[in-house]
ZATOR-24507 format. One record per residue (C-alpha): residue in three letters; x, y negated, z negated. Coordinates in steps of 0.1 Angstrom, whole numbers. Layout:
BEGIN
lumkol Ala | xx X | yy Y | zz Z
...
! end
This chain:
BEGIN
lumkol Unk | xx 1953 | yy 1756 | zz -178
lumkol Unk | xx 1943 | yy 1745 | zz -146
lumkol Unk | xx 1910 | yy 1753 | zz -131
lumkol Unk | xx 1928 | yy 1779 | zz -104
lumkol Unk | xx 1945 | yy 1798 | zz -132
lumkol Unk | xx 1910 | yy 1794 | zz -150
lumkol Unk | xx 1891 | yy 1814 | zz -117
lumkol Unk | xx 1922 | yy 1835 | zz -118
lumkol Unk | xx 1924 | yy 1847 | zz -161
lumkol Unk | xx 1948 | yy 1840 | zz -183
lumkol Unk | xx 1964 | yy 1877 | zz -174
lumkol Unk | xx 1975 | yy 1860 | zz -141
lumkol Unk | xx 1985 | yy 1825 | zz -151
lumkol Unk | xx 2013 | yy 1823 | zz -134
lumkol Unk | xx 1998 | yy 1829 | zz -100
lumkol Unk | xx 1970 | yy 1803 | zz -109
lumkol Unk | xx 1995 | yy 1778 | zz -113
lumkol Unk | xx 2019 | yy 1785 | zz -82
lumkol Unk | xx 1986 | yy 1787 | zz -66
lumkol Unk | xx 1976 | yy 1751 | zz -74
lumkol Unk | xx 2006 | yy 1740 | zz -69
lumkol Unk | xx 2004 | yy 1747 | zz -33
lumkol Unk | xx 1968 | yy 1724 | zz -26
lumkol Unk | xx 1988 | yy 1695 | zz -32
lumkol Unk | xx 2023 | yy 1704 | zz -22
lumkol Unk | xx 2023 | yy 1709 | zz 16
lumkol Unk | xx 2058 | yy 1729 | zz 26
lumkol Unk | xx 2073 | yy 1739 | zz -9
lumkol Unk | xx 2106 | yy 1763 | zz -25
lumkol Unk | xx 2107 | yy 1781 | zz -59
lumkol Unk | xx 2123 | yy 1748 | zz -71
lumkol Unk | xx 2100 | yy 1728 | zz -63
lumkol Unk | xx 2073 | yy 1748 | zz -85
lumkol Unk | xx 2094 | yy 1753 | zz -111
lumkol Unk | xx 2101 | yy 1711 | zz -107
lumkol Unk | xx 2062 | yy 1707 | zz -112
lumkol Unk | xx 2050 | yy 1734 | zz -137
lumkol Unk | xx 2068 | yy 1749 | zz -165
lumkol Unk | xx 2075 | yy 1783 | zz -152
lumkol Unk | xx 2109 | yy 1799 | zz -147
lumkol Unk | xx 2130 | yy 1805 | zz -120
lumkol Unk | xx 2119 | yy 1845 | zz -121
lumkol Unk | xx 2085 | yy 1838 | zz -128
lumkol Unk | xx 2080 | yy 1810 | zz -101
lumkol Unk | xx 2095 | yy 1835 | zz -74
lumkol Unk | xx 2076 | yy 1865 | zz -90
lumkol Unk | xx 2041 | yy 1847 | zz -86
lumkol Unk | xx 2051 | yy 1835 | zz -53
lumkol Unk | xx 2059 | yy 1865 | zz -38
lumkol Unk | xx 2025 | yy 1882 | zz -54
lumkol Unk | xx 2006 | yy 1856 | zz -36
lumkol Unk | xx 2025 | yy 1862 | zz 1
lumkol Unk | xx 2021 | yy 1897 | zz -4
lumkol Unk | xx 1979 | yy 1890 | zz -9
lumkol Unk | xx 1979 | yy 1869 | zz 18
lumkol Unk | xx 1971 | yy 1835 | zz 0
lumkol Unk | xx 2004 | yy 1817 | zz 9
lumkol Unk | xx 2025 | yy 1823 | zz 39
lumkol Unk | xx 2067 | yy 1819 | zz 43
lumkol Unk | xx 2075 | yy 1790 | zz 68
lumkol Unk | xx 2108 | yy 1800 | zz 86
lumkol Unk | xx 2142 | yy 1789 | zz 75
lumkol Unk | xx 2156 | yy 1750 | zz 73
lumkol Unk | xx 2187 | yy 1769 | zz 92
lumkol Unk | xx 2162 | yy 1781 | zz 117
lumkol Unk | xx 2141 | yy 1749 | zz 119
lumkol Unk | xx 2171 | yy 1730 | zz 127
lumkol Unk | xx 2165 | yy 1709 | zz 100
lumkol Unk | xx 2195 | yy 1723 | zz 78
lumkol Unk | xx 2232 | yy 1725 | zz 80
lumkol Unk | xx 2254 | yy 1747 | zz 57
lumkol Unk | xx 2251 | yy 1768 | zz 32
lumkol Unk | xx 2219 | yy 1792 | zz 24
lumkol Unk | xx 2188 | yy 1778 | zz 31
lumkol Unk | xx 2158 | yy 1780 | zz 5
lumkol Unk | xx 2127 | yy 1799 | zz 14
lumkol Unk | xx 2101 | yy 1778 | zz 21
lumkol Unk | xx 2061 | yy 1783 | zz 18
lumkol Unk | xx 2024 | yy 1766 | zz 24
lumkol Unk | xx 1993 | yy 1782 | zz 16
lumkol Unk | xx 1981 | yy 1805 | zz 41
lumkol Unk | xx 1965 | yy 1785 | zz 71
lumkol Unk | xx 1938 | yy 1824 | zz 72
lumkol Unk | xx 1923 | yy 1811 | zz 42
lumkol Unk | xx 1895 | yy 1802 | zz 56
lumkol Unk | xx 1869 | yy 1769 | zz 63
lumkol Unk | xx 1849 | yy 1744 | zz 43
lumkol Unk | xx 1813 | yy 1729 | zz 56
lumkol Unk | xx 1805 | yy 1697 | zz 48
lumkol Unk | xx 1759 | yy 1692 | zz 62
lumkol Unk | xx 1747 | yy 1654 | zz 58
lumkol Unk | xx 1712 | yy 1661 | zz 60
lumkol Unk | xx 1697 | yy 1628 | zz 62
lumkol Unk | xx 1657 | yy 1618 | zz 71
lumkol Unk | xx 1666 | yy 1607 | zz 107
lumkol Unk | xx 1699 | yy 1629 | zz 112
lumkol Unk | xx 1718 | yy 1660 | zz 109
lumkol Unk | xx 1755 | yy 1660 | zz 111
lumkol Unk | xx 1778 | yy 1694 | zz 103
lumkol Unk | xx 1812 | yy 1694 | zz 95
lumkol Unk | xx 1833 | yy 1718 | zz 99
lumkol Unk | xx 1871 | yy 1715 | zz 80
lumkol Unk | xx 1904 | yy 1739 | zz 68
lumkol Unk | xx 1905 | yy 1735 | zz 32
lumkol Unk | xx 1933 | yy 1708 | zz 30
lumkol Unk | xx 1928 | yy 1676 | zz 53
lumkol Unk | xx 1922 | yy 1686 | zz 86
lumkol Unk | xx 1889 | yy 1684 | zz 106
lumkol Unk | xx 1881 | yy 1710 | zz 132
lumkol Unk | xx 1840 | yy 1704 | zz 142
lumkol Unk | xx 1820 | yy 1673 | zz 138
lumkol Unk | xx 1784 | yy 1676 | zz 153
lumkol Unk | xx 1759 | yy 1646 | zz 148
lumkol Unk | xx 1721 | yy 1646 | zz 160
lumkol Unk | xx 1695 | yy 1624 | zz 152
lumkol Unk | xx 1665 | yy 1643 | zz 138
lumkol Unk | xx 1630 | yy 1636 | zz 139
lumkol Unk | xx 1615 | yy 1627 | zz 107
lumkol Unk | xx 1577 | yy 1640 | zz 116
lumkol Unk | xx 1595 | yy 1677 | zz 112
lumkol Unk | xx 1581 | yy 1700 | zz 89
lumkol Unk | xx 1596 | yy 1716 | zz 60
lumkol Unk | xx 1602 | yy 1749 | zz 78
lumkol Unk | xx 1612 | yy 1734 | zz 107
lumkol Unk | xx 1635 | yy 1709 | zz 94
lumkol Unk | xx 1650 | yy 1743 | zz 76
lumkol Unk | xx 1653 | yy 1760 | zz 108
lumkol Unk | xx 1667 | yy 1728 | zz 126
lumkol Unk | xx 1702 | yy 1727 | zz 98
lumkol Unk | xx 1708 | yy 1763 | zz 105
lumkol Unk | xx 1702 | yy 1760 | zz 136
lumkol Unk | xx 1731 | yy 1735 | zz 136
lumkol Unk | xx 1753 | yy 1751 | zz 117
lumkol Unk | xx 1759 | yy 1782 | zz 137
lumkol Unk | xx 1763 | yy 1759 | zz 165
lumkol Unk | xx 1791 | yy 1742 | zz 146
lumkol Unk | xx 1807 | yy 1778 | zz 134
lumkol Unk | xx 1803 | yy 1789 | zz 167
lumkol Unk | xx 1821 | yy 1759 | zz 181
lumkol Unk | xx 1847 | yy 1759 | zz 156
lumkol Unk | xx 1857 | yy 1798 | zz 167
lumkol Unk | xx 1847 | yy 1809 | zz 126
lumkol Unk | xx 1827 | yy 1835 | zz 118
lumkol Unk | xx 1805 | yy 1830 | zz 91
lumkol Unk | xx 1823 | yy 1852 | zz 68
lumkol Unk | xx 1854 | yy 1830 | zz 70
lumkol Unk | xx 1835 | yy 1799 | zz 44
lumkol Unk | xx 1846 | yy 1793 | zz 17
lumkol Unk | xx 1824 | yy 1768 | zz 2
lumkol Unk | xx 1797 | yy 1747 | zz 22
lumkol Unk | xx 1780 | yy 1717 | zz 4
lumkol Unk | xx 1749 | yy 1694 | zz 16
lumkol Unk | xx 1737 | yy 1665 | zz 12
lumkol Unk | xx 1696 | yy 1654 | zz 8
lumkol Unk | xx 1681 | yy 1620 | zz 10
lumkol Unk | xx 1663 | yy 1631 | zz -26
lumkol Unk | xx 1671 | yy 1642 | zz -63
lumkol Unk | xx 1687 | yy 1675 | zz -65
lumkol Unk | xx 1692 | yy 1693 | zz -101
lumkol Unk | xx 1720 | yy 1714 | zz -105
lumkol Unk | xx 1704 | yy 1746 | zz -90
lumkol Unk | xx 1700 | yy 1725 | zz -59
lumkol Unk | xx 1666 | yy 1723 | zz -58
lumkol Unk | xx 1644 | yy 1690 | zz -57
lumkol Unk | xx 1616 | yy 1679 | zz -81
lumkol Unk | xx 1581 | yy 1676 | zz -64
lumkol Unk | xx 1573 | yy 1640 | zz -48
lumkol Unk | xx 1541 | yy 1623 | zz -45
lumkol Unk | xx 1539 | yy 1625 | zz -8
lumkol Unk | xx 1561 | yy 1656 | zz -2
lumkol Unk | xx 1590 | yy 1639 | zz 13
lumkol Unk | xx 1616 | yy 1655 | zz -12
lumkol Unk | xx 1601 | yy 1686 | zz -6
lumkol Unk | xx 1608 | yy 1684 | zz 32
lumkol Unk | xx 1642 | yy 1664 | zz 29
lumkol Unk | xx 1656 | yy 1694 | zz 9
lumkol Unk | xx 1635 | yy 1722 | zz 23
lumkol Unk | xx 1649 | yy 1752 | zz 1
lumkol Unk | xx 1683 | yy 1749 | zz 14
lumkol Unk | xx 1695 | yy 1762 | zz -20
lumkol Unk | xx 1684 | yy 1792 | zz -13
lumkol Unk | xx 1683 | yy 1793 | zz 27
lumkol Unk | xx 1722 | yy 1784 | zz 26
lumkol Unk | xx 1732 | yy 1806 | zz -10
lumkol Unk | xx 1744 | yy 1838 | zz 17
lumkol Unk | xx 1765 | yy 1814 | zz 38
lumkol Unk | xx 1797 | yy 1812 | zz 18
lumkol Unk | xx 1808 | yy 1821 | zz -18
lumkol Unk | xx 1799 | yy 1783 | zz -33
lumkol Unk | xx 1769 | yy 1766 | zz -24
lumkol Unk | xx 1761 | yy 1730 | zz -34
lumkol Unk | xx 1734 | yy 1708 | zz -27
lumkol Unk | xx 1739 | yy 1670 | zz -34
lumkol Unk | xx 1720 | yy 1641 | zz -36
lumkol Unk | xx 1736 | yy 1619 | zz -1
lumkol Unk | xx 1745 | yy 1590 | zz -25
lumkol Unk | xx 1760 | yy 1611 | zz -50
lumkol Unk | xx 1782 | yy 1627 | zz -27
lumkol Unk | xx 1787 | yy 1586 | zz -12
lumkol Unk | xx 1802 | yy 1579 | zz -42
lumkol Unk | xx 1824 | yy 1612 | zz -39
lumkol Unk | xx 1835 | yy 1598 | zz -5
lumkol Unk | xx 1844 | yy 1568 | zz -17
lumkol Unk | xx 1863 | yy 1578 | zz -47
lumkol Unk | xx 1885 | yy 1600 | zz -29
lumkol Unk | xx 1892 | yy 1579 | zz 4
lumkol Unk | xx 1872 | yy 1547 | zz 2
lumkol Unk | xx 1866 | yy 1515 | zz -17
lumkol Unk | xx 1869 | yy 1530 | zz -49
lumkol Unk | xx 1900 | yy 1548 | zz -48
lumkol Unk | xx 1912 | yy 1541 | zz -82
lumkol Unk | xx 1880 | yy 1528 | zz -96
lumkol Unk | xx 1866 | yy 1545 | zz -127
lumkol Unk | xx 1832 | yy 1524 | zz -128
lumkol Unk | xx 1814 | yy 1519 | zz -96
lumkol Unk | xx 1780 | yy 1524 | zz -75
lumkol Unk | xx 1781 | yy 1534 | zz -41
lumkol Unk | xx 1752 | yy 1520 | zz -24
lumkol Unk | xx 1736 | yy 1536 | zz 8
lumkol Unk | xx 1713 | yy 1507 | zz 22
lumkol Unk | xx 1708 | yy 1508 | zz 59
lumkol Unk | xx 1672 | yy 1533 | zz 57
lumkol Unk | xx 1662 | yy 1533 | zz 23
lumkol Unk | xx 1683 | yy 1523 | zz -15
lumkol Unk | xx 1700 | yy 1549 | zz -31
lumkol Unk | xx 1729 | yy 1548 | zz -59
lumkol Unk | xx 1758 | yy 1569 | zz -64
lumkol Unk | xx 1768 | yy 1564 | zz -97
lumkol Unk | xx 1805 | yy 1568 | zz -113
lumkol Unk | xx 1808 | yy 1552 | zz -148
lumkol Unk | xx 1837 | yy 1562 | zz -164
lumkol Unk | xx 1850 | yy 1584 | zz -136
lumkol Unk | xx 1821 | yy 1605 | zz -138
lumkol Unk | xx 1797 | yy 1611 | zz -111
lumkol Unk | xx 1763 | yy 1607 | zz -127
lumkol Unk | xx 1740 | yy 1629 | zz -124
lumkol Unk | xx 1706 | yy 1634 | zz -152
lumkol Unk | xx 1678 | yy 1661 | zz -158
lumkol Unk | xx 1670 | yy 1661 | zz -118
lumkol Unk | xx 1699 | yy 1644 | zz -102
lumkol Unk | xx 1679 | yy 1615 | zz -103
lumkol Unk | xx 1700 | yy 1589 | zz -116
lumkol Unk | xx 1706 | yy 1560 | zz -89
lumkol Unk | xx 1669 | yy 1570 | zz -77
lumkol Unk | xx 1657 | yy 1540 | zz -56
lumkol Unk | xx 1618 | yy 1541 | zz -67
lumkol Unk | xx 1627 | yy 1513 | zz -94
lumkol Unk | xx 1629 | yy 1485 | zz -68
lumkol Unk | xx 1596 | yy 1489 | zz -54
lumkol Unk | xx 1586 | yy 1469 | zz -89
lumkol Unk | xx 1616 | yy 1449 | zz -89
lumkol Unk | xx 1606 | yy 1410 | zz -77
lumkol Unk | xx 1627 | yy 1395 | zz -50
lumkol Unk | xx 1631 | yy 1432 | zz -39
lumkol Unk | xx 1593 | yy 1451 | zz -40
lumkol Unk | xx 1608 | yy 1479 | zz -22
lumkol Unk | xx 1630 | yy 1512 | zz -18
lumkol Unk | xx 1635 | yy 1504 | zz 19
lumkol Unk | xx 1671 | yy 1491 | zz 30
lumkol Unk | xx 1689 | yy 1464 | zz 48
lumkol Unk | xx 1678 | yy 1471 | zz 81
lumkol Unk | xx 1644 | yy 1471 | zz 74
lumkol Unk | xx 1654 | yy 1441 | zz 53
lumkol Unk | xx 1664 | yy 1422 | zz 80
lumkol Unk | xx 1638 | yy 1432 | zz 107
lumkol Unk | xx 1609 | yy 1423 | zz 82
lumkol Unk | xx 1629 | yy 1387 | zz 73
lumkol Unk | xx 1635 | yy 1384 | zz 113
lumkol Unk | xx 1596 | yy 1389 | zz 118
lumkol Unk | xx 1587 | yy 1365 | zz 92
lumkol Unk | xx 1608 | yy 1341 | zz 105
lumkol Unk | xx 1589 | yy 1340 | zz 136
lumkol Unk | xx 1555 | yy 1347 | zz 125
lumkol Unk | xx 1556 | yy 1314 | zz 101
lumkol Unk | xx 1574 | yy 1291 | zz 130
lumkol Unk | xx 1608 | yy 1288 | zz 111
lumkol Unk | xx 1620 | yy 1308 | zz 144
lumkol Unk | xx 1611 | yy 1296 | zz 180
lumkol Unk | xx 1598 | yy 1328 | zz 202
lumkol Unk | xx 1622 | yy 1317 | zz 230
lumkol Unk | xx 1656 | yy 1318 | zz 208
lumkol Unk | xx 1681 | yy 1348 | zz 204
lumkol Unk | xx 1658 | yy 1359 | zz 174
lumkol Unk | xx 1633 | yy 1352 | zz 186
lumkol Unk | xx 1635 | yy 1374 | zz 214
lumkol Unk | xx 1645 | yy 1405 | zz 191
lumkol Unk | xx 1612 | yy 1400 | zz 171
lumkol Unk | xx 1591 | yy 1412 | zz 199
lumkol Unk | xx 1611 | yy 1444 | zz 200
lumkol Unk | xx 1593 | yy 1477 | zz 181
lumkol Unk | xx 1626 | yy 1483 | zz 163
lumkol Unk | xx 1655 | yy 1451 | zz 158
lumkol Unk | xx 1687 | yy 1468 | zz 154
lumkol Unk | xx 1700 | yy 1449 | zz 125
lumkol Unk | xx 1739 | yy 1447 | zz 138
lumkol Unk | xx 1727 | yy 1424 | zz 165
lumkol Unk | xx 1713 | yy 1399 | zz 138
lumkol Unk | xx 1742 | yy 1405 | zz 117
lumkol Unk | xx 1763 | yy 1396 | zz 145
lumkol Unk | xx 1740 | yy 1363 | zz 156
lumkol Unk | xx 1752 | yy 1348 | zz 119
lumkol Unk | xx 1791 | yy 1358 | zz 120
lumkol Unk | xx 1790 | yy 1340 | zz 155
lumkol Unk | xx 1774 | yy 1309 | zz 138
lumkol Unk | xx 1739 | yy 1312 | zz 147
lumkol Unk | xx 1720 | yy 1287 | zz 125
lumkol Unk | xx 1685 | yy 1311 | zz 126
lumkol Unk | xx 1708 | yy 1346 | zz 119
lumkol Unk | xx 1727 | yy 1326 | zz 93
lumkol Unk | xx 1687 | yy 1318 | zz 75
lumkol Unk | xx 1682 | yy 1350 | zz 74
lumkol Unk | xx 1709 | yy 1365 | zz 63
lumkol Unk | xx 1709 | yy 1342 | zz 36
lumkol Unk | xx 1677 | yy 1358 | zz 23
lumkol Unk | xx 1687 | yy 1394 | zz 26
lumkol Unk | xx 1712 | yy 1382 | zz 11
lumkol Unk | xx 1695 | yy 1372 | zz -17
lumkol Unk | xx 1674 | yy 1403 | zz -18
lumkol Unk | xx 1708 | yy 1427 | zz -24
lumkol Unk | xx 1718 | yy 1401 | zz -48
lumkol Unk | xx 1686 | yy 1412 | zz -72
lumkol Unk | xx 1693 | yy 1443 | zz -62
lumkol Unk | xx 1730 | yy 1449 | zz -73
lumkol Unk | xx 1716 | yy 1427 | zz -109
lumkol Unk | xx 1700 | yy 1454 | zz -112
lumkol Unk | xx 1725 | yy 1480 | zz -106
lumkol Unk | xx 1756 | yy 1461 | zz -126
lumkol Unk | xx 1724 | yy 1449 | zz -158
lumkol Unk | xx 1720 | yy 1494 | zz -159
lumkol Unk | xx 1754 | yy 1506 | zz -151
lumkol Unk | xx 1784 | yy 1475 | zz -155
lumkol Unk | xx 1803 | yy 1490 | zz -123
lumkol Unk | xx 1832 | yy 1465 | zz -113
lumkol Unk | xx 1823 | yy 1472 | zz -77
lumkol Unk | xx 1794 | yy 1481 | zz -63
lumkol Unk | xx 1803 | yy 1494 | zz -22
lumkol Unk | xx 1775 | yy 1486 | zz 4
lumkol Unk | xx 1776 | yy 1521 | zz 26
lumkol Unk | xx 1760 | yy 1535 | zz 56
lumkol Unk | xx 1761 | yy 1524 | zz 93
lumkol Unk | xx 1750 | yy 1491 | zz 86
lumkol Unk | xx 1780 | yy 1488 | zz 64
lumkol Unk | xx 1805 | yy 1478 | zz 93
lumkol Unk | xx 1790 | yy 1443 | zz 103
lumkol Unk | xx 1772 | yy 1436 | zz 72
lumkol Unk | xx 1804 | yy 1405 | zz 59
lumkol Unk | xx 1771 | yy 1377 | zz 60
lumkol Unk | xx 1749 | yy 1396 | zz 41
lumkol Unk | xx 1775 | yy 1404 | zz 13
lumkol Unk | xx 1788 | yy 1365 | zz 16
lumkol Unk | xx 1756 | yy 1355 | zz 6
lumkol Unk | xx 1751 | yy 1379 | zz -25
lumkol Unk | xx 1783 | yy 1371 | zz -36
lumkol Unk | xx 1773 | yy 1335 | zz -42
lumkol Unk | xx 1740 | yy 1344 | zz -60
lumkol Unk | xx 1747 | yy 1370 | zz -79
lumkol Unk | xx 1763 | yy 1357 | zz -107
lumkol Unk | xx 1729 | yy 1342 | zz -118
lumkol Unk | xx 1714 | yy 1380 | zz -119
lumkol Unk | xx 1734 | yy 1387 | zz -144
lumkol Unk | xx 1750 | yy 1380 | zz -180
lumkol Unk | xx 1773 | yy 1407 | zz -174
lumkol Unk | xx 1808 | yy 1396 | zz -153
lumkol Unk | xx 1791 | yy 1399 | zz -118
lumkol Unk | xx 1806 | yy 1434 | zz -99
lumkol Unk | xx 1826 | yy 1431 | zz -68
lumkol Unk | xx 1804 | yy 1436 | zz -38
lumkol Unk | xx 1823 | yy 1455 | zz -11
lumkol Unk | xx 1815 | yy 1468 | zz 23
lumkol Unk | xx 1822 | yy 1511 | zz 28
lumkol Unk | xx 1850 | yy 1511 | zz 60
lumkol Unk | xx 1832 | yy 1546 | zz 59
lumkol Unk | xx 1805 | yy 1540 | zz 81
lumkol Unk | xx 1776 | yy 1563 | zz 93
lumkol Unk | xx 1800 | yy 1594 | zz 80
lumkol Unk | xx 1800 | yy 1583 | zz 43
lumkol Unk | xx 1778 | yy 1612 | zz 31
lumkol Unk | xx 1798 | yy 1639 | zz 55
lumkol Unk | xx 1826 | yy 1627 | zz 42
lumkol Unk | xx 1814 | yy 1633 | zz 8
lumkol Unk | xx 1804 | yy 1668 | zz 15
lumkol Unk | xx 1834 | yy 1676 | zz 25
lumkol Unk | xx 1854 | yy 1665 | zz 0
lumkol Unk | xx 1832 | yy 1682 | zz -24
lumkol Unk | xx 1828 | yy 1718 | zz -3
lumkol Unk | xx 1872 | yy 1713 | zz -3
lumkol Unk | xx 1871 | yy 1711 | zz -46
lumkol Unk | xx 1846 | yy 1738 | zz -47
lumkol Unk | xx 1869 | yy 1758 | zz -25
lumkol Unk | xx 1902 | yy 1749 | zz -45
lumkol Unk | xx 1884 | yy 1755 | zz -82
lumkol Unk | xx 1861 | yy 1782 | zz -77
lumkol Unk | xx 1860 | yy 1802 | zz -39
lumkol Unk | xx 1900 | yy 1804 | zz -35
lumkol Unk | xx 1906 | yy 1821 | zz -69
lumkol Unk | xx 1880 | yy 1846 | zz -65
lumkol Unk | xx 1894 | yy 1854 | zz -31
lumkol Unk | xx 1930 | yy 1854 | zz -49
lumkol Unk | xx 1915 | yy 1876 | zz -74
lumkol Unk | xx 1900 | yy 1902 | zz -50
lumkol Unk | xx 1932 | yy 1906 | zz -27
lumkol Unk | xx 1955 | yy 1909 | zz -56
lumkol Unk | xx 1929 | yy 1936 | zz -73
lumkol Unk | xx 1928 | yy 1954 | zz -37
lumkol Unk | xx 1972 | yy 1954 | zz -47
lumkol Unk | xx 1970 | yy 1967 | zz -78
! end
């Protein structure tokens, strides 16, 4: 039984399985379900036309009148209804807030992205996603009433009831500020998800690891975080604190959660501070800056650059001990490098590649880059507020309309 006719009970099997059918099927006949699932020709049409008269799927007009058909009668076609509603997809990272805003299928209708300040407090940080998300509703033209499912993603553990263990200094208090319950009256299912968790999700479905069952998805530009899949499960633990990055802080060669940018900005500083790097060269010019944006670096060593190249080299070395680490816990075949430093980090992952085989007695992991980008974790949440919608929010809605029939 699938996990529509599941939401739906057994009573109305049948519709569940017309139902989801239709996710997957795009334009479809009574032949094309009965093709698929193991209903009759009565029963196919019988559930179909219970669901068009509740408003869950709609009939297309006519091949004939399409002008895609010839002679003879032309089948009736159908899609599921386009009214169903939306699915919210909130990467709520330390340094930015993006909201997504998506039909329930593939297309997206509202992307907003802001950077964030990460001095806010708890209650304004709160006030700041909500804040954004009627702005991306209001945007979109969708009343609030019209989500389905809405899912976010925190830079911090989240158990299962969404809410995050206490941290030493607060900050996975403030990264996930209560949003399981400030966001529990703002569609039907409400998920919060650790960001690397839902990375992994992101990758699985349109990334890297599209038919990999045993991979981490790495975030790494800000700080180390793991989404884990072993198996082709998404783990999770006691807190949702499996892939939690504190471990590396003790790790030597690594000595801390912080990622590949700062990685490269502390190597860059080094560099120049010990004489390796002349004040007056391309690096050396970036080391006087507050903040050195690591693409430039990264783009110094693909060009050639003999200092870029050194340094690279030793970041390199550094996510080398650091995906030992994750393939000595976990044996992924891949491990995927994601985030916005992702799409010019080729050196950095050259390098790795040639050390890391001494990290390990394991078969060394493949070490990709995410073609993702800085959209890894949104993409994530929307994939996951689209299954929430599919499994759980669509049925119950299914269920009420036909009830409201009966």
């Amino acid at each position: 039984m699938t996990e529509v006719s599941r939401g739906l009970g057994t009573g109305r099997a049948s519709v569940g399985a017309v139902l989801d059918f239709a996710w997957d099927a795009g334009e479809f006949t009574a032949s094309d379900v009965m093709a698929s699932t193991s209903l009759t020709r009565s029963t196919a049409i019988d559930a179909i036309e219970t669901l068009v008269g509740a408003d869950m799927l709609h009939e297309l007009p006519n091949a004939r009148a399409a002008g895609s058909y010839r002679s003879g009668r032309p089948a009736r076609r159908f899609a599921l209804s386009p009214d169903l509603g939306v699915v919210v997809g909130i990467d709520a990272g330390d340094t930015h807030l993006a909201v997504t805003v998506a039909d329930p299928l593939d297309r997206t209708l509202v992307h907003h992205r802001v950077e964030n300040s990460s001095d806010q407090s708890a209650d304004e940080r709160r006030a700041t996603i909500l804040e954004q998300l009627r702005a991306a509703l209001e945007e979109a033209g969708i009343l609030r009433d019209r989500v389905l499912a809405l899912c976010a993603g925190v830079a911090a553990p989240v158990n299962r009831d969404g809410v995050s263990p206490p941290h030493p200094d607060g900050f996975w208090e403030r990264t996930n500020p209560g949003l399981a319950d400030a966001l529990r009256d703002w569609a039907p299912v409400v998920e919060i998800k650790n960001d690397a968790q839902l990375a992994a999700i992101a990758e699985g479905a349109v990334g890297a690891a599209i038919g990999c069952r045993d991979y981490v998805a790495l975030l790494a530009s800000e700080r180390f975080g793991g989404g884990v899949v072993v198996d082709g499960h998404v783990l999770h633990g006691a807190h949702g604190g499996v892939g939690e990055s504190i471990v590396f802080d003790h790790i030597v060669g690594v000595g801390s959660a912080f990622g590949l940018r700062y990685a490269v900005q502390d190597q860059v500083r080094a560099a120049v501070e010990n004489g390796e790097i002349t004040v007056d060269s391309a690096l050396g010019h970036l080391a006087g800056r507050r903040h050195i944006d690591p693409r430039l670096v990264l783009t110094l060593a693909a060009s050639g650059d003999a200092d870029a190249v050194r340094i690279t080299d030793r970041v390199g070395a550094t996510l080398a001990r650091v995906v030992g680490v994750l393939g000595s816990m976990y044996d992924p075949s891949r491990v995927i490098v994601c985030g916005a430093v992702a799409e010019s980090i080729e050196p950095v992952l050259a390098a790795a590649r040639r050390i890391l085989p001494d990290e390990l007695h394991l078969p060394a992991p493949e070490i990709l880059a995410s073609t993702l980008g800085a959209e890894v974790v949104s993409v994530g949440a929307i994939a996951t507020a689209r299954r929430a919608a599919r499994e759980r929010a669509v049925p119950r809605l299914a269920e009420q309309r036909l009830s409201e029939l009966a």
